[in-house]
C-alpha positions in Angstrom: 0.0 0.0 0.0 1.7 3.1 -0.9 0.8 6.7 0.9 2.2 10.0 0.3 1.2 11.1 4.0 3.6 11.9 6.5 5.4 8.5 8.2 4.4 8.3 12.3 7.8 8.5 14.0 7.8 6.1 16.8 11.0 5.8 19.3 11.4 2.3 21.1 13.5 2.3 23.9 14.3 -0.9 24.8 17.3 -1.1 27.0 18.6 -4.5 26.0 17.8 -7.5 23.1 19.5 -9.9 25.0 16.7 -12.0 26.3 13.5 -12.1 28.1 9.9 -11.9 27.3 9.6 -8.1 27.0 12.6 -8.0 24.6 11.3 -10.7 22.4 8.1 -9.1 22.1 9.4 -5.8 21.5 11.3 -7.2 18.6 8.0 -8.8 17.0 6.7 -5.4 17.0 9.7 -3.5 15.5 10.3 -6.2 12.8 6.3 -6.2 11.6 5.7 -2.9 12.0 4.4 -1.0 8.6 7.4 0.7 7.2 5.0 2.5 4.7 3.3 4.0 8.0 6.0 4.2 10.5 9.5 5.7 10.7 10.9 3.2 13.8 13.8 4.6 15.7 15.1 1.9 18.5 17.2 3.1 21.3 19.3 0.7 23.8 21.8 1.2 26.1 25.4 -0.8 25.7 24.7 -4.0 24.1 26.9 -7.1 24.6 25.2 -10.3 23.7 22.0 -9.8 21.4 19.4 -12.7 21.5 16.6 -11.1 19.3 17.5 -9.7 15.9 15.7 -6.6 15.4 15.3 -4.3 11.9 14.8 -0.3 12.5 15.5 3.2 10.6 17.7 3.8 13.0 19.3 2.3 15.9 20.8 4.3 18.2 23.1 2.9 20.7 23.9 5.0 23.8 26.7 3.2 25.1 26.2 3.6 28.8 25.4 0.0 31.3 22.1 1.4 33.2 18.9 2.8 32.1 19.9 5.7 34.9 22.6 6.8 33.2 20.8 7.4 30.1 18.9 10.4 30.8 21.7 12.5 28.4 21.9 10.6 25.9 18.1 10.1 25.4 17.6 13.1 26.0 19.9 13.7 23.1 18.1 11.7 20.6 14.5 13.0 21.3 16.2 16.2 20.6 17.5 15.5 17.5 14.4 13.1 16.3 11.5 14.3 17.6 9.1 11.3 17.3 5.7 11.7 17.6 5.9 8.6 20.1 8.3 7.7 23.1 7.3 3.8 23.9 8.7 2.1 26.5 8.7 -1.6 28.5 9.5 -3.0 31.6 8.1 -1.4 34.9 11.5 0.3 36.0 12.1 1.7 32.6 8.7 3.3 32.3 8.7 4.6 36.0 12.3 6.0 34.9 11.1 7.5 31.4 8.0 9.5 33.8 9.4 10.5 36.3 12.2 12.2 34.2 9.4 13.7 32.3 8.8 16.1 35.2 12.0 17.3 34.8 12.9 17.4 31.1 9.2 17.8 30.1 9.7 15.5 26.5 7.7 16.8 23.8 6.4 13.7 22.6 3.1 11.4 23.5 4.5 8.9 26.2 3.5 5.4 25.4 4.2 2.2 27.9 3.8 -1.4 27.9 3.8 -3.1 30.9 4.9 -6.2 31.6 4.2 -7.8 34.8 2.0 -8.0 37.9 3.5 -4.8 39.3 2.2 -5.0 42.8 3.2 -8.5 43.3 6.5 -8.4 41.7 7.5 -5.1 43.6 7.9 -7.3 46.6 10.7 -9.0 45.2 12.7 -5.9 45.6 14.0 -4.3 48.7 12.4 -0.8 49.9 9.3 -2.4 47.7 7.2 1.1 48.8 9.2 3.6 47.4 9.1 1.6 44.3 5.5 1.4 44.3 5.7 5.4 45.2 7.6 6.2 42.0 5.6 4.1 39.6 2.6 5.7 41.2 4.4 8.8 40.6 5.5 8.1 36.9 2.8 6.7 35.3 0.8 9.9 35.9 3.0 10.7 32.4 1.9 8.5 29.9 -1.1 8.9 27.5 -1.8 5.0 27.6 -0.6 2.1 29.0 -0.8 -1.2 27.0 -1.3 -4.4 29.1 -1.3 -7.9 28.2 -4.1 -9.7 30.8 -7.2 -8.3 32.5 -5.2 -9.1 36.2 -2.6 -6.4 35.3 -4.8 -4.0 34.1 -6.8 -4.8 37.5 -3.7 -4.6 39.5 -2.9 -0.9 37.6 -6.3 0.5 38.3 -6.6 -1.3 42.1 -2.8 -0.6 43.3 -1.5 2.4 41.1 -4.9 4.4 40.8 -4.5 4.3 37.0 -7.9 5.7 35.5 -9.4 2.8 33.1 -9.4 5.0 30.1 -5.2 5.1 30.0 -5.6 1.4 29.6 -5.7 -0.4 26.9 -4.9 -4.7 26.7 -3.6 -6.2 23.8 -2.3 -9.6 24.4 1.5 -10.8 23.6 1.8 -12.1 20.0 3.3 -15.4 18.4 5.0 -15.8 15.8 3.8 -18.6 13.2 6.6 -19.8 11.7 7.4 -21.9 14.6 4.1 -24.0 14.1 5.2 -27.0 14.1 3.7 -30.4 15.9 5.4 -32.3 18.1 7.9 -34.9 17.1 6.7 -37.5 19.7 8.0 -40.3 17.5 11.5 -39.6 18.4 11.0 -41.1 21.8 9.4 -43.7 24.2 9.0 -41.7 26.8 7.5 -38.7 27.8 8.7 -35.5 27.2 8.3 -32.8 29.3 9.4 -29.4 28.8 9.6 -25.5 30.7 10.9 -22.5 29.5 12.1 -20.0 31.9 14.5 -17.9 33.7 15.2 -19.6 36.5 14.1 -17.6 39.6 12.2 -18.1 42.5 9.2 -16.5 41.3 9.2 -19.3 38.2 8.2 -22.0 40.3 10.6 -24.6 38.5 11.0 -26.1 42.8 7.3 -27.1 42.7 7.1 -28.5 39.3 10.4 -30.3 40.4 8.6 -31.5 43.8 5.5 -32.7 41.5 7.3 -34.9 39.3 9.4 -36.6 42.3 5.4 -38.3 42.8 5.4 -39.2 39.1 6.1 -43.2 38.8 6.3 -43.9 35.3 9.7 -43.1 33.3 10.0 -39.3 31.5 12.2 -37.0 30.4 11.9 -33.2 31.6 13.6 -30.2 30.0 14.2 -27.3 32.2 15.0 -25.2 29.5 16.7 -21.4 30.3 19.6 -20.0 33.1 19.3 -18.0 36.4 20.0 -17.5 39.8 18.5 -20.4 41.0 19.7 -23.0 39.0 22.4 -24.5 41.7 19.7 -24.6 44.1 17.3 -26.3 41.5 20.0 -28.6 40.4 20.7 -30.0 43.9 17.3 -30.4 44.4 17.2 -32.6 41.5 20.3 -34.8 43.1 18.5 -35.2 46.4 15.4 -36.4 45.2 17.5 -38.6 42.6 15.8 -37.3 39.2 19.4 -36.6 37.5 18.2 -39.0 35.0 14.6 -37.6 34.2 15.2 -33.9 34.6 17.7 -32.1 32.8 19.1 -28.7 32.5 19.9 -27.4 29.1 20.9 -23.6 29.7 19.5 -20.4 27.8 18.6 -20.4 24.2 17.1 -18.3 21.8 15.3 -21.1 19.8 12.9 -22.3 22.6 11.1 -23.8 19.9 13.2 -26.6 18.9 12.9 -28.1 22.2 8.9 -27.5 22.8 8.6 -29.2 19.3 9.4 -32.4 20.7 7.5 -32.3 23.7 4.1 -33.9 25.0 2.9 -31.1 27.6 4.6 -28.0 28.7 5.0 -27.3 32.2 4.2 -23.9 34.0 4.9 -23.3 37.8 5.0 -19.5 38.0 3.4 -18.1 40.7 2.7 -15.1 39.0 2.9 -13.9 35.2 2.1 -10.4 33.1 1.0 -12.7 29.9 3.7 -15.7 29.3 5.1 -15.8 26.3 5.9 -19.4 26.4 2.4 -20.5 27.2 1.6 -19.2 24.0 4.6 -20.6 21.5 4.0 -23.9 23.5 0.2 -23.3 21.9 1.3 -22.3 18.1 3.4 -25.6 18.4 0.4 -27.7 19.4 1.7 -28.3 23.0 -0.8 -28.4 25.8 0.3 -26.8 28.9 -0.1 -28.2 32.5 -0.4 -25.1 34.7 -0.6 -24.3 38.4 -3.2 -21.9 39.2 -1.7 -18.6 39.7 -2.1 -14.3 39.8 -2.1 -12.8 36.2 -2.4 -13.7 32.2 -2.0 -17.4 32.6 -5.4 -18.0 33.5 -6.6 -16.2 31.2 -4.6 -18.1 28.1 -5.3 -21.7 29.3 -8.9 -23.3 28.3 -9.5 -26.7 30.2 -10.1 -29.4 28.2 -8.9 -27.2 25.1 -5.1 -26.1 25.1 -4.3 -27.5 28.7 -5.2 -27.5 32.3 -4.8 -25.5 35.6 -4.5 -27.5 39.0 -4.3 -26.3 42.5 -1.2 -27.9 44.1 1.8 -30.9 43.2 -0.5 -33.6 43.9 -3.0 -32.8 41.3 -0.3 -31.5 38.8 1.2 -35.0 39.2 -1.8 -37.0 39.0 -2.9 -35.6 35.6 0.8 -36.2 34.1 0.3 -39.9 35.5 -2.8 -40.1 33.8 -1.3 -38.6 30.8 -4.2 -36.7 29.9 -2.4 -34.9 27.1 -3.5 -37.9 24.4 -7.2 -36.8 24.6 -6.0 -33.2 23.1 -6.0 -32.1 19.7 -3.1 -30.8 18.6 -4.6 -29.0 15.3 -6.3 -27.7 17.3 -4.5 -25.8 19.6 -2.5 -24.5 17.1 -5.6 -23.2 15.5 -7.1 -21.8 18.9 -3.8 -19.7 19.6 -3.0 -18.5 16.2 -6.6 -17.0 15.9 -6.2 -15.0 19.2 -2.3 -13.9 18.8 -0.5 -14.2 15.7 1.5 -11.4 14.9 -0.3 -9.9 12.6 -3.3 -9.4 14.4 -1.3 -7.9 17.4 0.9 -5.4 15.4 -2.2 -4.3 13.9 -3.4 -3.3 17.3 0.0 -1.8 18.5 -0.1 0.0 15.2 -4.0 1.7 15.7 -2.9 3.0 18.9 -0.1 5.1 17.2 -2.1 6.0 14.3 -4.7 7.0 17.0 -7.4 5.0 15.3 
């Protein structure tokens, strides 16, 4: 489609593309947006290792280790660029971007995406209050908010006093390409698979704790790296699973492992809209979920594209009874790609900046 009308500059700042669900869903989004509509400018801080290829206009690098010691630099840029649209991710870089508008007063429409369950994952920090304070504080700034589940748009308006009309949900996105069905034929086991970082907050311990009650012979994929992974590894000796459950480190290509696995495993405790859940979905993987705060709920359908259960006992019992062979896998790849292909995201994102 071609158009002589004037392009919509949009600035991402994205501090880093070196991993994590934010990142990877930024970079969806800058690759598919409409380069006939848009002019995309992406702006991160040092980077060292890049995990998610993306394709911009420009990219700006501004060669400095913290989002904090940005504020020149950026400063710099919208400056010299003057995009119609600042949009931001991640809580702390959001909070950052308003409450520096109070000082340096940017003359563009502020635009954030948030990621998480901001209440919840605030107490993961110390001096959790004041953080709450300066979110509270600096997302007075923004025109709109973008979330990805109705339990973080709750937690906004309930926790932050965000008025309903600065939020907007549009859920993560998918990408097709890695529809693919499971390659069950490969093996004579079970295979079980989770994506993560591994941190607390992940849940990996329980899921670990549920398959110590599982009888029958498997193999389990703990797929991704993190601070917990010696104590998760350990736990794995003691409870004598070092030939069921292995660790395979962080990759880019999640993917290739979900593609050969029966049923997905989710502990987390709490999630802003999982990313995994989803690819698990566009490869025709059911996931088996503990019940939790935030957008998993809200993806997983009983019976459809997987199952939520209450505690390890349950969560083992349904692996035991392998209820994953009464699912379709066509499917669930059909279900997912209807509600979150890329496409039908971008499309979305795009409205908002073309303030349809």
């Amino acid at each position: 489609m071609k158009t002589n009308c004037k392009k919509v500059k949009v600035l991402f700042f994205v501090p880093s593309f070196n991993g994590g669900g934010a990142e990877k869903v930024m970079s969806l989004l800058i690759n598919k947006f409409n380069r006939e509509l848009f002019e995309v400018i992406v702006v991160t801080l040092k980077q060292t290792a890049v995990a998610y290829n993306v394709s911009a206009d420009k990219f700006i690098e501004l060669k400095v280790n913290r989002v904090l010691f940005s504020i020149f630099g950026l400063y710099r840029v919208l400056k010299d660029e003057k995009p119609d649209f600042l949009f931001s991710t991640l809580t702390y870089v959001n909070t950052y971007i308003g409450l520096l508008d109070y000082i340096i007063r940017f003359k563009t429409e502020l635009i954030a995406r948030e990621s998480t369950i901001p209440s919840i994952n605030s107490k993961q920090r110390r001096l959790g209050f004041l953080y709450n304070l300066l979110m509270l504080v600096g997302y007075r700034r923004f025109r709109l908010i973008i979330c990805q589940s109705e339990s973080m748009k709750r937690d906004l308006m309930e926790n932050f006093y965000i008025s309903n009309d600065k939020i907007k949900i549009i859920n993560n996105p998918v990408v097709k390409e890695i529809h693919n069905l499971p390659l069950r034929q490969q093996y004579d086991v079970p295979i079980f698979v989770t994506v993560a970082m591994l941190r607390k907050e992940k849940g990996i311990d329980r899921i670990i704790d549920a398959l110590a009650l599982v009888t029958c012979d498997f193999k389990y994929f703990i797929v991704g790296d993190g601070c917990e992974r010696v104590l998760l590894e350990n736990k794995v000796n003691e409870l004598q699973l070092t030939d069921k459950i292995l660790f395979t480190g962080f990759t880019n290509k999640p993917h290739q492992y979900l593609n050969m696995a029966d049923v997905y495993l989710h502990g987390s405790y709490y999630e802003g809209f999982p990313n995994v859940v989803l690819e698990a979905g566009i490869c025709g993987i059911p996931s088996l979920v503990f019940d939790s705060i935030g957008g998993t709920n809200e993806i997983i359908k009983n019976g459809l594209n997987g199952f939520i259960v209450n505690d390890i006992y349950s969560f083992s019992n349904k692996l035991i009874n392998k209820f994953w062979v009464e699912y379709d896998n066509f499917e669930i790849v059909r279900h997912t790609n209807s509600l979150y292909n890329l496409e039908f995201i971008t499309e979305k994102y795009q409205n908002i900046f073309l303030n349809k």
